[in-house]
Wavefront OBJ file of the C-alpha trace (Angstrom):
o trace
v -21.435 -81.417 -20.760
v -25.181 -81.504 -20.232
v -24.801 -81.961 -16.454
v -22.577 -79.001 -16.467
v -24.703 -76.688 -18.511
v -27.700 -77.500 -16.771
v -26.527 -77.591 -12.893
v -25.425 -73.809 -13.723
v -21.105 -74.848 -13.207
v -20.683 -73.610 -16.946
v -22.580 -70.274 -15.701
v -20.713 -69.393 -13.107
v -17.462 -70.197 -14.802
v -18.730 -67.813 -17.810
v -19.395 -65.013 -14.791
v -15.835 -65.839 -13.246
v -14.491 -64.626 -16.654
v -16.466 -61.890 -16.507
v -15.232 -60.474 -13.637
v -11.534 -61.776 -14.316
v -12.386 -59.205 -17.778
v -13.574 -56.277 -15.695
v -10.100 -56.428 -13.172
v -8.081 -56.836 -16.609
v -8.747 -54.102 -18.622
v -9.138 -51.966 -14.999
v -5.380 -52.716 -14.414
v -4.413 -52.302 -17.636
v -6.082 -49.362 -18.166
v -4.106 -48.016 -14.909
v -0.500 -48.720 -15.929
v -0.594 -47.928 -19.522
v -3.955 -45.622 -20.268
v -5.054 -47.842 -22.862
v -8.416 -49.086 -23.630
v -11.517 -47.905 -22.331
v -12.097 -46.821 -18.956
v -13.475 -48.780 -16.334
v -16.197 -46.325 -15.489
v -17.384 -46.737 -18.679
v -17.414 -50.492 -18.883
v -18.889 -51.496 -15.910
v -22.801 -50.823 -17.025
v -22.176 -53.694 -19.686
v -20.097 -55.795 -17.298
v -22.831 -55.887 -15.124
v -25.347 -56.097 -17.729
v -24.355 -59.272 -19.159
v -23.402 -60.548 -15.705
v -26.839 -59.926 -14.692
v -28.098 -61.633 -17.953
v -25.845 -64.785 -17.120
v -27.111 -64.774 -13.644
v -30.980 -65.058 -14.971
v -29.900 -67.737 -17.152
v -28.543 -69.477 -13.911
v -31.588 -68.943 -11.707
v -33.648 -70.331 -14.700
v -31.418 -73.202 -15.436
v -31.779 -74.244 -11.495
v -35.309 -73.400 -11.391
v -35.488 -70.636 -9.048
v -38.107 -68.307 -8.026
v -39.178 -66.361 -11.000
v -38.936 -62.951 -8.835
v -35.184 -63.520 -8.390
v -35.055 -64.259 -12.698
v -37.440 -60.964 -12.770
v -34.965 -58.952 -10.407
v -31.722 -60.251 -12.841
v -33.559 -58.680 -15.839
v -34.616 -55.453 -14.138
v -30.963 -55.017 -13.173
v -29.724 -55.772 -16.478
v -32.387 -53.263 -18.113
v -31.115 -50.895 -15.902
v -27.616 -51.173 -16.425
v -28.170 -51.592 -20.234
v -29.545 -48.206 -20.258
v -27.053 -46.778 -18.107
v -24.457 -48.068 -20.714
v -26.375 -46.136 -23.641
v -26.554 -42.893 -21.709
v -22.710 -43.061 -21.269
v -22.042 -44.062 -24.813
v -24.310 -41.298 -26.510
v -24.177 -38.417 -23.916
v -23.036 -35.391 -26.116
v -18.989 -34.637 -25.275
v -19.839 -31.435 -23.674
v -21.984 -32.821 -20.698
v -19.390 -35.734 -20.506
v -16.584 -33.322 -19.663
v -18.866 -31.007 -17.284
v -18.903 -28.033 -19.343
v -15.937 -26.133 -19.786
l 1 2 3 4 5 6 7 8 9 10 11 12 13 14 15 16 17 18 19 20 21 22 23 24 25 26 27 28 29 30 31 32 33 34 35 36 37 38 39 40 41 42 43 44 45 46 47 48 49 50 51 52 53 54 55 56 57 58 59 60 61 62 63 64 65 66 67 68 69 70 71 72 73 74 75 76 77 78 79 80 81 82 83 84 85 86 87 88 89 90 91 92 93 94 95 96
């Protein structure tokens, strides 16, 4: 298990899912409208895939710019997510 964790296999495995999660609830949401919609998941999909990715790139000990890029993305997408989640109803429909 440790050689797993620590060569990054368990990683990408966890990110496999995550995209596997993201085509799921897509095609679900397609045929039978429920759940949320995929516009509005994808900032945390790609947050947390971006936070899994760091973990990799530390894990195999690469450059620390790539590790800094992974947690700018994530930031960015993080934030994205909020200003979807709280944006008042009105701007979210385009006024009218």
């Amino acid at each position: 298990m440790e050689a797993l964790l620590l060569s990054g296999r368990l990683i990408d495995a966890i990110l496999c899912l995550i995209v596997i999660e993201g085509i799921v609830i897509t095609v679900a949401h397609r045929h039978n409208g429920t759940g949320p919609r995929p516009g509005k998941l994808i900032p945390n999909l790609i947050s947390g895939a971006a936070l899994m990715l760091g973990i990799r790139l530390a894990l195999t000990q690469a450059e620390w710019y790539w590790l800094a890029l992974c947690l700018c993305v994530s930031l960015l997408a993080h934030l994205m997510d909020l200003v979807l989640r709280y944006r008042p109803q009105g701007l979210a429909r385009g006024r009218g």
